[in-house]
C-alpha positions, 0 to 999 in steps of 0.5 A: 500500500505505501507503495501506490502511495509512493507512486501516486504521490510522485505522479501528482508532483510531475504532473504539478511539475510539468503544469508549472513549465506549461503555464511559463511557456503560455506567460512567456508567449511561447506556442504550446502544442500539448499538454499531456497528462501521463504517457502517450499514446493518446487516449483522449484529447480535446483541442482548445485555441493552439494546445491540445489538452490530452490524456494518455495511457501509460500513467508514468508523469506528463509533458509539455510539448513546446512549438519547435520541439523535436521527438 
């Protein structure tokens, strides 16, 4: 048990994380592509302005993909 504790915990951190990067870039002007919570592939996704806000399968943290970007 205090492992999924453990794991969850960490996931709420790199999520909280990543929204922090997200809401600089979007400070900052810089074009965010996607905003993702957990690992792709794309699960669900909803596209609102210039960033599509996405849910993932493989639930190992989040990302931000910033205009320029390369995989």
């Amino acid at each position: 048990m205090i492992i999924l504790i453990a794991f969850f915990s960490l996931i709420g951190l790199i999520i909280i994380h990543e929204f922090g990067h997200f809401i600089l870039a979007k400070r900052f002007g810089v074009k965010v592509e996607e905003f993702g919570i957990f690992l792709p592939p794309r699960l669900i996704g909803k596209k609102i302005g210039e960033t599509i806000y996405s849910l993932n399968l493989l639930p190992f943290g989040a990302f931000v993909k910033l205009y320029g970007e390369v995989d």
